[in-house]
DOVORO-356689 format. One line per field, with one value per residue: y, x, z of N, C-alpha, C, CB in turn. Coordinates in steps of 0.02 Angstrom, whole numbers, plus 32768, in hexadecimal, padded with zeros to 4 digits. Each point is the difference from the previous one (the first is absolute). Glycine has a CB too. Layout:
N
n_yy	[Y  ...]
n_xx	[X  ...]
n_zz	[Z  ...]
ca_yy	[Y  ...]
ca_xx	[X  ...]
ca_zz	[Z  ...]
c_yy	[Y  ...]
c_xx	[X  ...]
c_zz	[Z  ...]
cb_yy	[Y  ...]
cb_xx	[X  ...]
cb_zz	[Z  ...]
END
This chain:
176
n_yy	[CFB9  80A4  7FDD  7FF9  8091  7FE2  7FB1  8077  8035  7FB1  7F84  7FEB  7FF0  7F67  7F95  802A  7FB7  7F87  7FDD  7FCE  7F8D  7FC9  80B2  8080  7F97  803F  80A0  7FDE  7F82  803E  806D  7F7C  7FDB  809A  8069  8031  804E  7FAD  802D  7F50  7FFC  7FF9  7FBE  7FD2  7FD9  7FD4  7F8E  8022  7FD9  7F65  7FC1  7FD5  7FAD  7FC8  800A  8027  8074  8080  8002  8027  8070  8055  7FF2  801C  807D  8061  800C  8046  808C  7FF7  80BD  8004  806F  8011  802E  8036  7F8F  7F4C  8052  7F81  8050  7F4E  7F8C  7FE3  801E  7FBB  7F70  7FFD  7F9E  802F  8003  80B5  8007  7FA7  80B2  7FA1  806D  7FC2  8052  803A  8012  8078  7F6C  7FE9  80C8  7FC8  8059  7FF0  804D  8093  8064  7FD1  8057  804D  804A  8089  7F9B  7F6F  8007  8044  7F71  7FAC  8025  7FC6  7F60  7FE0  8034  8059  807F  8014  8050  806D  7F61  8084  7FA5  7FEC  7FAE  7FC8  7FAA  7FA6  7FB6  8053  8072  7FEB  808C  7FE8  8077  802B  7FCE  8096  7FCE  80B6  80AD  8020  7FB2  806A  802F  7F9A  7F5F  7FD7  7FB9  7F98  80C6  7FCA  7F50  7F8F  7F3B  804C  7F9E  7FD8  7FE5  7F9C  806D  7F74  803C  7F80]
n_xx	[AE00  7FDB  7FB6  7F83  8069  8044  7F64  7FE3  7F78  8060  802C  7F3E  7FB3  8064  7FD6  7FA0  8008  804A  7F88  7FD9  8041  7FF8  8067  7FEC  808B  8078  7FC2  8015  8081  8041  7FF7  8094  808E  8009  8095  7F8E  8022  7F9F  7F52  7FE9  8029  7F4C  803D  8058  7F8D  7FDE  8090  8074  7F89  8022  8067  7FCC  7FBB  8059  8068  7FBE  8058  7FBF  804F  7FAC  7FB6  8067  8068  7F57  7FEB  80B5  7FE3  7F8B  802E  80B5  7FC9  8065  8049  8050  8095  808C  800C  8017  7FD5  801F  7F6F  7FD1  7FE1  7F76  805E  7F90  803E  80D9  7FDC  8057  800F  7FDC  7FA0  804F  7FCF  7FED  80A0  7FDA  8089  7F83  807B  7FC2  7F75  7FA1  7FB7  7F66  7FF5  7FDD  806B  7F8B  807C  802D  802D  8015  8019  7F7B  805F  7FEE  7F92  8076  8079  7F7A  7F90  8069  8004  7F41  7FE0  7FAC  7FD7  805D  7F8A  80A9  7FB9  801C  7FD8  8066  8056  7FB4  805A  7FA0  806C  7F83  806D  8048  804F  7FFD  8074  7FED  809B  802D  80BC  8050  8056  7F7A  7FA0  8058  7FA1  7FBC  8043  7FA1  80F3  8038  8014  8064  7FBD  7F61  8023  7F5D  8057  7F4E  7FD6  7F5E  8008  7FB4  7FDD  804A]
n_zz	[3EA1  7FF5  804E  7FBE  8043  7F62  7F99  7FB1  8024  7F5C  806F  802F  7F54  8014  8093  7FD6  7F7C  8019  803E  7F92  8010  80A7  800D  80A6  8017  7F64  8037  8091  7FF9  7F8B  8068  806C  7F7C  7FC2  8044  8044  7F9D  7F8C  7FDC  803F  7F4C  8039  7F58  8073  80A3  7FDA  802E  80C6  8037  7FC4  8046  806E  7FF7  7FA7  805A  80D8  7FCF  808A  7FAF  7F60  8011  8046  7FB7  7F8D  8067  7FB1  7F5F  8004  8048  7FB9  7FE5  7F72  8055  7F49  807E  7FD6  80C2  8026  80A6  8040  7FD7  7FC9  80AC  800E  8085  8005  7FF6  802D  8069  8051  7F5E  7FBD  7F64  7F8A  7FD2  7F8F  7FBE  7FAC  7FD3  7FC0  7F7D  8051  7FE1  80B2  800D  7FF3  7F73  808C  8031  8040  7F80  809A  7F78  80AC  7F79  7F6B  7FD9  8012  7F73  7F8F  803D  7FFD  7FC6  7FD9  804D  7FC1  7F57  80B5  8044  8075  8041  8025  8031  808E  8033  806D  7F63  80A4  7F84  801E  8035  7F7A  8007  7F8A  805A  7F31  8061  7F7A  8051  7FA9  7FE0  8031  8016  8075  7F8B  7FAF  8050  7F81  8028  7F6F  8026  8053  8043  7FB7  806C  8001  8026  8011  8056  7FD2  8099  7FF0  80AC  8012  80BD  800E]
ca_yy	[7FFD  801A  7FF1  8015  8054  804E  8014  8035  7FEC  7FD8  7FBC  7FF0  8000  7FDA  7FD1  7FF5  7FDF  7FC3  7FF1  7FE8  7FC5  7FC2  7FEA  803F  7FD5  7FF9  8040  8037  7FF3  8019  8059  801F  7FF1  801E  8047  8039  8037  8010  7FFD  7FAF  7FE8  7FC0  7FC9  7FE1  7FC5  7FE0  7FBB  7FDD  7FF1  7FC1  7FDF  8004  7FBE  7FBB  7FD2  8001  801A  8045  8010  8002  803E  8034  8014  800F  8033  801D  8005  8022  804B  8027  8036  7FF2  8067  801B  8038  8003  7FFD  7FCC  800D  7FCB  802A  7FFD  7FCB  7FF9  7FDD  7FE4  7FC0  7FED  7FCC  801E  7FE7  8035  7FF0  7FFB  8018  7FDE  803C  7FE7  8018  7FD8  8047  803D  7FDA  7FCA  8021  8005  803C  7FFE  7FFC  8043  802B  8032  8029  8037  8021  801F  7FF2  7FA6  7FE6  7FFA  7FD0  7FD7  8004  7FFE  7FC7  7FCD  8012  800C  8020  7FE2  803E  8014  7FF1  7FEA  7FDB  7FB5  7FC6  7FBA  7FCE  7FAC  7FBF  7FEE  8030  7FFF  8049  7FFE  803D  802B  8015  8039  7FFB  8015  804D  801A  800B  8043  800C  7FF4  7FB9  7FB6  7FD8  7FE8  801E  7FE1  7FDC  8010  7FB1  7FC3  7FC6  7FF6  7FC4  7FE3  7FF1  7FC3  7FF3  7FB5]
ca_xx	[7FBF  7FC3  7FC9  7FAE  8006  801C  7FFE  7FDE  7FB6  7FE9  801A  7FCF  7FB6  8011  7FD6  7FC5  7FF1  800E  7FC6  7FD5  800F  8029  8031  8012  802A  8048  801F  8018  802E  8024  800E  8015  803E  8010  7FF1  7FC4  800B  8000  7FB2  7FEA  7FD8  7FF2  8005  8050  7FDA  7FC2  8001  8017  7FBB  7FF2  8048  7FF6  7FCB  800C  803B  8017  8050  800E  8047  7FFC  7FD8  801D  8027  7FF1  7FC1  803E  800F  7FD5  7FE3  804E  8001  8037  800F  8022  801F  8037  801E  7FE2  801F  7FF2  7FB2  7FCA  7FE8  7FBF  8022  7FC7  7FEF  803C  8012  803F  8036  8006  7FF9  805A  8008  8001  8006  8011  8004  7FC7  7FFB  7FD5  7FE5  7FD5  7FCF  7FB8  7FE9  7FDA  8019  7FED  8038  8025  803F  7FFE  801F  7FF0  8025  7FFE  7FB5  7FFA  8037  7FEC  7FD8  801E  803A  7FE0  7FD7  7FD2  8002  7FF2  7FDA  8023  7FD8  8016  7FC8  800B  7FDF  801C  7FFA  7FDF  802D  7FF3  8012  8056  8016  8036  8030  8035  8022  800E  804A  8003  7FFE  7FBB  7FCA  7FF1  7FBA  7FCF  8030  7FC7  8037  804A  8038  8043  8026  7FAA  7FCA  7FC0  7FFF  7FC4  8014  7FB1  800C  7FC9  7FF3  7FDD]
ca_zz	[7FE0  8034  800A  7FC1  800D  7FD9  7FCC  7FE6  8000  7FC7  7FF7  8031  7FB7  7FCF  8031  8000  7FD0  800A  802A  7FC2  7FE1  803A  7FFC  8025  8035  7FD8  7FEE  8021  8011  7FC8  7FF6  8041  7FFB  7FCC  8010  7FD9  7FE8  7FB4  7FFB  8003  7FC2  801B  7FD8  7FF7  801C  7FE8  7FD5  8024  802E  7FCC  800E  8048  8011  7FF3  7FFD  802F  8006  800E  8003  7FAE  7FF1  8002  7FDB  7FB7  8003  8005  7FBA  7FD8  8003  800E  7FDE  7FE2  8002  7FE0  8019  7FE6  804A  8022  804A  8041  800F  7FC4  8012  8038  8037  8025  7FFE  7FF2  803B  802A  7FD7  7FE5  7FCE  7FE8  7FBB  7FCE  7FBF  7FB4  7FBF  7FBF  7FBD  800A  7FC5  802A  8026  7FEF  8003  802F  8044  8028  8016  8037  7FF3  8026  7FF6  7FBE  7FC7  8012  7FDE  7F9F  7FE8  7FE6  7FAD  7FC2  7FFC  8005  7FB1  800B  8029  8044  8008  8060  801F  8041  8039  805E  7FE9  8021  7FE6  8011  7FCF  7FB1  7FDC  7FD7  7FEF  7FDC  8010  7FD1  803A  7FDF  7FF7  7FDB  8011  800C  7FC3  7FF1  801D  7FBA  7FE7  7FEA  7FF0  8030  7FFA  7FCB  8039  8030  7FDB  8032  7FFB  800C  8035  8005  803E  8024  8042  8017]
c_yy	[8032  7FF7  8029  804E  801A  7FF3  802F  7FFB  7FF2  7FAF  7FCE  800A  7FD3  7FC9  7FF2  7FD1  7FBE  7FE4  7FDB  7FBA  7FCF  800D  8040  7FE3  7FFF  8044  801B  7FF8  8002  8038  7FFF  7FE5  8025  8050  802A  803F  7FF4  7FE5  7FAA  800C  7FCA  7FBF  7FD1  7FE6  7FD1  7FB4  7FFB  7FF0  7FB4  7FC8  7FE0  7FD1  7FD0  7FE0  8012  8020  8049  8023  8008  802D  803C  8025  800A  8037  805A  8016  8027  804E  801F  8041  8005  8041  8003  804A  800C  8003  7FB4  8007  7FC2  8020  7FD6  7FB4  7FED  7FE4  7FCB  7FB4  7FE1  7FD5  8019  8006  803B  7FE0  7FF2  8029  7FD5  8041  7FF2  8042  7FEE  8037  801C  7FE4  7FCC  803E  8019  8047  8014  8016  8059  8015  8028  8014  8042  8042  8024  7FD7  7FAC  7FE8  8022  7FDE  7FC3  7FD7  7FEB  7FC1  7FC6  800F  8004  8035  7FFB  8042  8025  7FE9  800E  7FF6  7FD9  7FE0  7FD0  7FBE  7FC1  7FD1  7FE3  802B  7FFA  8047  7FF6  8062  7FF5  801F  8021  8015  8040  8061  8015  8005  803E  8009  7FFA  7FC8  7FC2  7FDB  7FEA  8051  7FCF  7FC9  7FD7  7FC0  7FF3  7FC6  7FF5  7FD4  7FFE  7FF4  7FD9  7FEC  7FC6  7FF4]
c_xx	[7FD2  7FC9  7FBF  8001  8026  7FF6  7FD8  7FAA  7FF6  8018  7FB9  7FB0  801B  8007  7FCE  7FD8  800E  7FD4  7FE0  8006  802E  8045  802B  803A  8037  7FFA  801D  8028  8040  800A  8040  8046  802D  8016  7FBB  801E  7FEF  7FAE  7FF1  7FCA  7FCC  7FEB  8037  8007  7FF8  8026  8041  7FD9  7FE5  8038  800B  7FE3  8007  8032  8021  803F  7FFB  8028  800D  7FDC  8000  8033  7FCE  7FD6  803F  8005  7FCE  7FE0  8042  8005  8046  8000  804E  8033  8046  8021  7FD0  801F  7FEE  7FBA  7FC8  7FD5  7FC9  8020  7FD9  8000  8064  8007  803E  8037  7FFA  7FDB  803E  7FE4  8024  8017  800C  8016  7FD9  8021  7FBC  7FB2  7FC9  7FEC  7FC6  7FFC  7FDF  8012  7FFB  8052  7FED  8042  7FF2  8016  7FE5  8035  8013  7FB6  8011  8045  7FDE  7FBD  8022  8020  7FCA  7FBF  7FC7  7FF0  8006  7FF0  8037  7FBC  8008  7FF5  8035  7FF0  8006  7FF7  7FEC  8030  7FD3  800E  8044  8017  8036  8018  8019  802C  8043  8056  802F  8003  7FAA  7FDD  8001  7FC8  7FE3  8030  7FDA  804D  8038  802E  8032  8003  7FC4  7FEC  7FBD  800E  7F9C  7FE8  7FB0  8015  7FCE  801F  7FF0  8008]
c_zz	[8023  8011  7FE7  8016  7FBF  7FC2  7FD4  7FF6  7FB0  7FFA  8028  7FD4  7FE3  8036  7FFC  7FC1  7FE3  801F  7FD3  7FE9  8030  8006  8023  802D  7FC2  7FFE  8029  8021  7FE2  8021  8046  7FFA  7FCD  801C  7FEB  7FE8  7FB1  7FE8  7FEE  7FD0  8008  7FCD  8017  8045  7FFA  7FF7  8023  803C  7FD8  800E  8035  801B  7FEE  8012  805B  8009  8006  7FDD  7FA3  7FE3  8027  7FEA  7FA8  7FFF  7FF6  7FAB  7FE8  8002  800D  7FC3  7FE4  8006  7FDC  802E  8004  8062  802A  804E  8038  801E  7FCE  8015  802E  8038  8029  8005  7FE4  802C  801D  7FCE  7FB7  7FA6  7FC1  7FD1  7FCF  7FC9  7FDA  7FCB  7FC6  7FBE  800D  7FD7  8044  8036  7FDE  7FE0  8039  8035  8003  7FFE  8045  7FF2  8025  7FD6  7F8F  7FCD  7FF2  7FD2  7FC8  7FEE  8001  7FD9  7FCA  800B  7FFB  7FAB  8022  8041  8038  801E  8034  8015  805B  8034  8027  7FCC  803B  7FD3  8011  7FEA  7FCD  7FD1  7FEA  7FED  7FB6  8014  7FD0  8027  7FD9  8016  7FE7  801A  7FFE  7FB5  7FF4  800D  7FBA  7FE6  7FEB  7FC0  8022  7FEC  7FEF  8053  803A  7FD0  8030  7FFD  8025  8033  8019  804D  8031  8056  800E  8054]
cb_yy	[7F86  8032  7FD1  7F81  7FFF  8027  7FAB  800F  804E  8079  802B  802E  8076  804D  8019  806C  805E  8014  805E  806E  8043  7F9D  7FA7  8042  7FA9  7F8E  800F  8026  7FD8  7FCC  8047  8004  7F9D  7FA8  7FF8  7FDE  8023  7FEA  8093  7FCD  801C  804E  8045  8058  802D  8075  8000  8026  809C  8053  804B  805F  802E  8014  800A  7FB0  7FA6  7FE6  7FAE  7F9C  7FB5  7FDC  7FC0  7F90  7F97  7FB2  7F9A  7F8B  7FF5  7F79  8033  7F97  802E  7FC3  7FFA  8046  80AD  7FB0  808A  7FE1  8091  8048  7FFE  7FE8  8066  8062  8013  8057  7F97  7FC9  7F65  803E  8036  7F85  8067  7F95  803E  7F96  8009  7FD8  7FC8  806C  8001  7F72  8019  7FAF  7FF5  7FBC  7F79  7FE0  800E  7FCE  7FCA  7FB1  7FAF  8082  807E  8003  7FF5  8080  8039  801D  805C  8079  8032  7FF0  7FC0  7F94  8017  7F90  7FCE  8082  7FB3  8018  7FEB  8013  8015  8033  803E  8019  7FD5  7FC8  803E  7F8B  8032  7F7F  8014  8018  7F9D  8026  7F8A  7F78  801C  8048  7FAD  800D  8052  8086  8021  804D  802C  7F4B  8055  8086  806C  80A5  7FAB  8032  7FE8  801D  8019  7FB9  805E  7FB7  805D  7FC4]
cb_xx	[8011  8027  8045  7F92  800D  805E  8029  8079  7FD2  8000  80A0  805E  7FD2  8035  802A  8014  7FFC  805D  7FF6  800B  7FF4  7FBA  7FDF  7F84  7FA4  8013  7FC0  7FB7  7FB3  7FD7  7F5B  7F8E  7FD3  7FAD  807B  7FA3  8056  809B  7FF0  801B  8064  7FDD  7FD3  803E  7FE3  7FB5  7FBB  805C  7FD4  7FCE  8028  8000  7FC0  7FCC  8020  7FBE  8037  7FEC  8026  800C  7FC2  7FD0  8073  800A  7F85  8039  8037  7FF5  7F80  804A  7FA5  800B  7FBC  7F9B  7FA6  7FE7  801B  7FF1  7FF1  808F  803A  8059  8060  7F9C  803F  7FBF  7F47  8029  7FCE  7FE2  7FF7  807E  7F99  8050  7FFD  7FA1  8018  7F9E  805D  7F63  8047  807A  8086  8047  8056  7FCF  7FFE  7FDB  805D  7F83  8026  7FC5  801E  8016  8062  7FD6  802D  803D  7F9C  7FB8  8067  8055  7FCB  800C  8073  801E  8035  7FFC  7FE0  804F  7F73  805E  7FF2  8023  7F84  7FCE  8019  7FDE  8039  7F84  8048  7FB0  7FB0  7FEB  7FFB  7FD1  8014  7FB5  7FCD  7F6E  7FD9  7FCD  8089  8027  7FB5  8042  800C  7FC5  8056  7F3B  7FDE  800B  7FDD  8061  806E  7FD2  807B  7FA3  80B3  8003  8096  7FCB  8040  7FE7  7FE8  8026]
cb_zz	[7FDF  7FEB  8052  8004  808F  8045  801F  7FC9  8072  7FC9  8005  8074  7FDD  7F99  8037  8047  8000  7FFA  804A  7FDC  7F8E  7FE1  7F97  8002  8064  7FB3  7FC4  7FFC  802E  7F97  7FD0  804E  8029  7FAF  7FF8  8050  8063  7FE9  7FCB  8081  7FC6  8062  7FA7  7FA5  800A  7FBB  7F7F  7FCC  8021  7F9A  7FCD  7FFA  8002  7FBB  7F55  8004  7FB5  8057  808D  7FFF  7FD8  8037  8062  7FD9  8079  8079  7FF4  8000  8033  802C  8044  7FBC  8097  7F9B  8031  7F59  8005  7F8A  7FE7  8027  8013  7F8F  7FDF  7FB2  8006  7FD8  7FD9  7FD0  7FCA  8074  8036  8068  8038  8010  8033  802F  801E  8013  802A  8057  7F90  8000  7F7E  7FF0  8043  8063  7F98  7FD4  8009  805F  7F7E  8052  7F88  8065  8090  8036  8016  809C  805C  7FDE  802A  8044  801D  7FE0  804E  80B4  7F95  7FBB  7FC3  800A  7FEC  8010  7F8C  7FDA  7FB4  8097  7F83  8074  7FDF  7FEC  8063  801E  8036  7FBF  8099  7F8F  806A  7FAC  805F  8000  7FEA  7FC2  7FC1  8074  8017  7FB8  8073  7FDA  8053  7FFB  7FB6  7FE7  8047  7F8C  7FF3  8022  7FD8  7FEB  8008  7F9D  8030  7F7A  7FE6  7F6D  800B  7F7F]
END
């Protein structure tokens, strides 16, 4: 857990503002159990902080405070680099992979497709646009990676179709 020092200076405005309503002490015992680095929703605060007060369960509003600000991403790879480490403990984290259809991925979800050609294949496999994108993602445990995991002879260069013998499988990769 970290301490009030390492938390950000928007997580320490969204304290402040808790204050207001009696409720700077759950927030700011929420944010310090929460990895950082990521921006603090302070609605989704606001009301595990609420949660918090009434019922006394840390351990509960944090995990809803977790849910409710977990980000959804789109990318055709998945690494051991991508895992937040920080708050894992000794015992670590479990990955969770699923097999889904291409149909149960959000629109919403942020492309990290690295690779030009990979993002217009799966434009076309998804009927929408995906963006290259090539960035670090660290992943939280509210966060969900779906992968397009790409099977198959090299992509012709400009390629917005499977080659002969070449499949995607579709997979939901969650952190608990």
């Amino acid at each position: 857990m970290r301490g009030y020092n390492e938390l950000s200076e928007s997580e320490i405005q969204a304290v402040q503002v808790l204050d207001m309503d009696s409720l700077g002490i759950e927030g700011a015992e929420i944010l310090r159990s929460c990895p950082g680095g990521k921006a603090v929703d302070s609605q989704a605060l606001h009301y595990a902080a609420l949660m918090f007060q009434q019922e006394g369960d840390r351990n509960a509003a944090v995990r809803q405070y977790q849910l409710d600000t977990g980000r959804i991403y789109l990318g055709n790879a998945f690494s051991l680099n991508m895992l937040h480490t920080a708050n894992m403990g000794p015992v670590g984290a479990m990955l969770i992979v699923t097999e889904v259809r291409a149909k149960a991925i959000p629109v919403c979800a942020v492309s990290i497709v690295g690779h030009a050609d990979t993002a217009a294949l799966f434009s076309t496999m998804l009927g929408r646009e995906v963006a290259f994108n090539r960035t670090s993602v660290t992943l939280h445990g509210s966060d969900t990676l779906f992968v397009g995991q790409y099977s198959g002879p090299r992509l012709p260069e400009g390629a917005t179709a499977l080659p002969d013998g070449a499949t995607v499988k579709w997979l939901k990769v969650t952190i608990n």
